[in-house]
C-alpha positions in Angstrom: 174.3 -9.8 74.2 177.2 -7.9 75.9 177.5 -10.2 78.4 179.6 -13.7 79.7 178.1 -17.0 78.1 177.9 -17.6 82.3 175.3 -15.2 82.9 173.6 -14.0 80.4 169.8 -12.5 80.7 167.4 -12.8 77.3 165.8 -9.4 76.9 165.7 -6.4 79.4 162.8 -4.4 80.1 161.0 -4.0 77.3 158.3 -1.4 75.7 156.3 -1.7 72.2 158.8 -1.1 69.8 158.9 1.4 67.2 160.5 1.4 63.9 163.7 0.9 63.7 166.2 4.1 62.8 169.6 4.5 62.6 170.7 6.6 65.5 173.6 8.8 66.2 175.1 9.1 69.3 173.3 11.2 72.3 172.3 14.5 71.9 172.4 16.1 75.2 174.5 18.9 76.2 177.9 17.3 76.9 181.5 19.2 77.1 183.8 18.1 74.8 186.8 19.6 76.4 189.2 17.5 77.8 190.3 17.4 81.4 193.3 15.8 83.4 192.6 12.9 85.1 193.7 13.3 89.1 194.1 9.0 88.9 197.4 8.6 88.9 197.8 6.5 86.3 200.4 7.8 83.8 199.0 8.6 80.1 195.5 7.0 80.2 193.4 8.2 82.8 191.0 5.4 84.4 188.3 7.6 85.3 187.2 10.1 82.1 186.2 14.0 83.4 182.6 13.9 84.5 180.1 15.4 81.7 183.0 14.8 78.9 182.2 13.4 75.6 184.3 10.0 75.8 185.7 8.0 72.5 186.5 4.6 73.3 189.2 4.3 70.3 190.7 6.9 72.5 191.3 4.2 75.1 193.6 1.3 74.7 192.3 -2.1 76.1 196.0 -3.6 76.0 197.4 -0.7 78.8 199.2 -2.0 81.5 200.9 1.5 82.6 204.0 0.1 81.9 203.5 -2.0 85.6 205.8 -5.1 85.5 203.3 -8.3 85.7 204.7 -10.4 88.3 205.5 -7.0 90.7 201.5 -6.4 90.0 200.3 -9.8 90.6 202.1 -10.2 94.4 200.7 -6.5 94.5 197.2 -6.9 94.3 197.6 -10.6 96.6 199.2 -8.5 98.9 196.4 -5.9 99.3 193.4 -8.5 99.6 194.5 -8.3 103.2 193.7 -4.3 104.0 190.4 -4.8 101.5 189.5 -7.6 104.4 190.3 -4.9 107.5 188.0 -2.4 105.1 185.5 -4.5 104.4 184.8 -5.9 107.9 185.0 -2.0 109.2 182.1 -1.5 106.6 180.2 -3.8 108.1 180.7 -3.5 111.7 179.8 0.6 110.7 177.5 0.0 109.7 176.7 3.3 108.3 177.5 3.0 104.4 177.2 0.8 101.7 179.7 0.5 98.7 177.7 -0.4 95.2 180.2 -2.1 92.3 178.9 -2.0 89.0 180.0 -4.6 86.3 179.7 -4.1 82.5 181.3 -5.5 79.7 181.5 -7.2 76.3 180.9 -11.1 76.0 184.3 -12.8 77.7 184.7 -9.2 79.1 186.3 -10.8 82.1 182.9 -10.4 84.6 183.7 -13.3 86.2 187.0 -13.3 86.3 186.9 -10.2 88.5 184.3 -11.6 90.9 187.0 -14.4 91.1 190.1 -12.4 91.8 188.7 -9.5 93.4 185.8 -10.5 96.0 186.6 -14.0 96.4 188.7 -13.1 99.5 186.3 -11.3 101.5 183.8 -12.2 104.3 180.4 -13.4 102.2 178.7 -12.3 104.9 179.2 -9.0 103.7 179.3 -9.1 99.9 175.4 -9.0 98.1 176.2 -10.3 94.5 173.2 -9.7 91.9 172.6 -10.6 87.9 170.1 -9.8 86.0 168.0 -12.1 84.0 165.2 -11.5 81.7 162.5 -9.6 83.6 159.7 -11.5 84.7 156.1 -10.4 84.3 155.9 -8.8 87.4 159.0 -6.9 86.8 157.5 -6.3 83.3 154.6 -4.3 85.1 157.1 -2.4 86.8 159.2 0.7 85.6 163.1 -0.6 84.2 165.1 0.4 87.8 162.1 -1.5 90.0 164.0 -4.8 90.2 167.3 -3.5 90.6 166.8 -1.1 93.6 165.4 -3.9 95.4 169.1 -5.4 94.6 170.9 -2.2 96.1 173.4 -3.1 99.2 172.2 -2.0 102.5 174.6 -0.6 104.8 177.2 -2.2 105.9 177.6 -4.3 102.5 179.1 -4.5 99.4 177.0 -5.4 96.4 178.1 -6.3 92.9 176.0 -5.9 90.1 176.8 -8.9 87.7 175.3 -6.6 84.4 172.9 -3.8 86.0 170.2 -1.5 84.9 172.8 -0.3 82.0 171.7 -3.0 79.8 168.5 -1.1 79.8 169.7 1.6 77.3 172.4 -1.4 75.7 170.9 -4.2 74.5 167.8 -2.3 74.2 169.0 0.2 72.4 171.1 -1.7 69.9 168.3 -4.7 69.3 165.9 -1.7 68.7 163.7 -3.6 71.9 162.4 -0.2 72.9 161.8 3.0 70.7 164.6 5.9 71.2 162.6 8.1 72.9 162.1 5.3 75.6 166.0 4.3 76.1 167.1 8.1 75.8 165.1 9.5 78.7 166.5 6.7 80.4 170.0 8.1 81.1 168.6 11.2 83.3 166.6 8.5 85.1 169.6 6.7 85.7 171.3 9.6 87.0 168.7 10.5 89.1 168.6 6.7 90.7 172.3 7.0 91.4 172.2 10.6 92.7 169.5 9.1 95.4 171.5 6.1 96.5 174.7 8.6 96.8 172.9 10.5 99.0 171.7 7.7 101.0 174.8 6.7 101.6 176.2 4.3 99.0 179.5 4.7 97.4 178.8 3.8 93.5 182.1 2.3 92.0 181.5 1.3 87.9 183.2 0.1 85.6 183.9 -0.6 82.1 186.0 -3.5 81.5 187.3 -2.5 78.2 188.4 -5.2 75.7 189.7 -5.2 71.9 187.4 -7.0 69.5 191.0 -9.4 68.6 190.8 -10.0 72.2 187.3 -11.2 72.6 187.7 -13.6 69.6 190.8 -15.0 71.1 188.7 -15.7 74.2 185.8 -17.3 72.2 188.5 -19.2 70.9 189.6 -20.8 73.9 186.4 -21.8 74.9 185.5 -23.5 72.0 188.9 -25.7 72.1 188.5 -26.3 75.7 185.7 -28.8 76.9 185.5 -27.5 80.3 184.8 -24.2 78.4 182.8 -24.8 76.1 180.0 -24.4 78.1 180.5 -20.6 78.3 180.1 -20.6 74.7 176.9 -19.6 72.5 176.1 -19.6 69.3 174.8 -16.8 69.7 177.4 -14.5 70.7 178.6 -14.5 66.9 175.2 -12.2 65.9 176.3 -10.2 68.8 179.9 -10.0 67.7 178.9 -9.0 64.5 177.2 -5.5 65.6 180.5 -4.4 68.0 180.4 -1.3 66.4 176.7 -0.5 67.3 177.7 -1.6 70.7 180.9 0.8 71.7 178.6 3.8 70.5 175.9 3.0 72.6 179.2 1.8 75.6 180.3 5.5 74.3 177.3 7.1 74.7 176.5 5.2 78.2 179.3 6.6 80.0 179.2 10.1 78.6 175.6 10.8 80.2 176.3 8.8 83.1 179.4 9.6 84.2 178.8 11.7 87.5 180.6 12.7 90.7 178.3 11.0 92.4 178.2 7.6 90.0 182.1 7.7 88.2 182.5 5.4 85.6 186.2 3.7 85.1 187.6 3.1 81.8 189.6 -0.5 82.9 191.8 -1.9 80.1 191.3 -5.9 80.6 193.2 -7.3 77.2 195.5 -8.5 80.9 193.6 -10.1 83.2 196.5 -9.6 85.7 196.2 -5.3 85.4 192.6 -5.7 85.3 192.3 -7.2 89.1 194.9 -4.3 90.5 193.0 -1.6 89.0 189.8 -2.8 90.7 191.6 -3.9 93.5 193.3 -0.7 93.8 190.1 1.5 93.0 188.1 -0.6 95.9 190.7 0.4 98.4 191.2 3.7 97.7 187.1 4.0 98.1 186.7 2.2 101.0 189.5 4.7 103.0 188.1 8.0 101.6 185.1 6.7 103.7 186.2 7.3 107.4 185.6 3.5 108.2 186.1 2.6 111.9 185.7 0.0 114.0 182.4 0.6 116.6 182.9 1.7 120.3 182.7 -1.4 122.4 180.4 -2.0 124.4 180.4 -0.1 127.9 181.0 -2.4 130.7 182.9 -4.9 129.2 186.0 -4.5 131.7 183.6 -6.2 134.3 182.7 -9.1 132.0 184.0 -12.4 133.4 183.9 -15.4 131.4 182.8 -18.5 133.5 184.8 -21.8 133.4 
C-alpha cells in the first residue's frame, strides 16, 4: 500500500467489485492551462493552480530551491517557536480549526514529519488520526463516516496520518471497488472539504513527493538496520512494483481535488531537511492569514487578590 511500514491500514472501504479494466486517468472537465504559482518558491511552484491537470514527472522530488541545508535546518528550529505562539492563539480562540492532511508513498517520510514538524507543540492541542482497515460498523457506513468523526474541532490542529484519499488510491489501483464507485468519489470529497471550510477549518494537504530511487534507498536502510527493520514488509515489494499505476491515480487525486478551499501541496521530500521547512513554513503562513488572537481577559481581574 502507499503508506509507512509504521502505519499501514489493510483495505479501505470497500464495495463488491467489478471486473477489473484498465483505466485512464479522470475524465472530468479539468483545465489544462498552466498558471503561476503566487508561492514564492522559485521554478517549482508548491501549490499547483486549482482545477489544473497536474503531471507528477513535471515535479522534481530532489528540489531544494537552491536553499543552503544547514541555513534551512536552524531556519525551520528557529520558527517552531512562532508555530507555538500560533498554535496556543488557535486554541485559546477558539474559533477555528486547522486540518493537515498526510499522503504519501511507502517510506514517504509520514512520520518523519509528525516528528520534525508537530513534535514541538502543546499535545493538548494537536488531534493526530490513522486509518486502519474499516471495521464492520464503519463497513455499514458510507467511506467519509469514520473520518469526519476524526475532523479537529475548534481550537485544534488535527493530522490525518493517511485520510479518506486512500479511498480512491488503494481502491482504485487494487481494483477493491468498481470505477464507477471510486470516481464519484472525488466530487464527494470535494463536497466534504467544501463543508468543513465553511465550518471553519483551514485544510492544509499535502503530497510528500518522492522518486522511486529514493524509496528503494529507504527500504534499503531498513532492511540493513535492525532497529529498522521493523518498518519493513514484505509486502511493500508488490506495491513497489505497480508505482506507475500509483502516480496516475496520485495524478489524478490532486487534479480533482485540488480546491481553494482544500489546496493540495506538491512537497519534494528526496531531503528530509527541505521537506520539514516547507511544511513548517506552509503551517505558519496558514495559521497568520487566520486573524489569530489572544481572548479578552476576563473583566474584573484588576481586583483579583491572590491570598497568602
Amino acid at each position: 500500500m502507499t503508506h509507512d511500514k509504521a502505519d499501514k491500514p489493510d483495505h479501505p472501504q470497500k464495495v463488491e467489485k467489478s471486473e477489473k479494466k484498465t483505466e485512464k486517468s479522470d475524465d472530468l472537465q479539468i483545465s489544462d492551462k498552466a498558471e503561476k504559482s503566487e508561492n514564492p518558491l522559485p521554478e517549482q511552484p508548491l501549490r499547483p493552480a486549482p482545477r489544473t491537470k497536474i503531471h507528477l514527472a513535471d515535479y522534481a522530488p530532489d528540489y531544494t530551491g537552491g536553499l543552503n541545508k544547514k541555513k534551512t535546518i536552524e531556519d525551520t528550529e528557529n520558527m517552531h517557536d512562532r508555530l507555538g505562539i500560533l498554535q496556543e492563539m488557535l486554541y485559546a480562540q477558539k474559533k477555528q480549526s486547522v486540518l493537515v492532511v498526510l499522503q504519501a508513498m511507502d517510506a514517504g517520510g509520514k512520520d518523519g514529519v509528525l516528528r520534525k514538524v508537530f513534535t514541538n507543540l502543546n499535545p493538548a492541542g494537536i488531534h493526530i488520526s490513522s486509518f486502519k482497515a474499516p471495521s464492520e460498523e464503519e463497513l455499514a457506513h458510507d467511506f467519509l463516516w469514520r473520518i469526519h468523526k476524526q475532523v479537529p474541532p475548534k481550537g485544534y490542529i488535527g493530522v490525518f496520518n493517511r485520510s479518506h484519499y486512500e479511498d480512491v488510491l488503494v481502491v482504485r489501483v487494487n481494483n477493491i471497488v468498481p470505477p464507477d464507485v471510486w470516481r464519484k468519489r472525488y466530487a464527494h470529497i470535494n463536497a466534504f472539504e467544501q463543508l468543513l471550510a465553511d465550518s471553519g477549518t483551514r485544510i492544509l494537504k499535502f503530497f510528500l513527493h518522492i522518486s522511486k530511487e529514493e524509496q528503494k534507498e529507504r527500504f534499503m536502510d531498513r532492511l540493513q538496520d535492525p532497529n529498522e527493520q521493523w518498518k519493513f514488509s514484505a509486502g511493500d515489494i508488490p506495491v513497489r512494483e505497480k508505482w506507475v499505476d500509483y502516480m496516475q491515480a496520485y495524478e489524478d487525486m490532486i487534479s480533482q481535488c485540488n480546491t481553494e478551499a482544500a489546496p493540495w501541496h506538491i512537497v519534494p521530500a528526496n531531503h528530509k531537511w527541505y521537506r520539514n521547512y516547507v511544511i513548517t513554513r506552509t503551517l505558519i503562513e496558514t495559521l497568520e492569514s487566520m486573524n489569530l488572537s489572544y481572548p479578552p481577559a476576563e473583566k474584573g481581574l484588576e481586583d483579583i487578590k491572590i491570598p497568602d
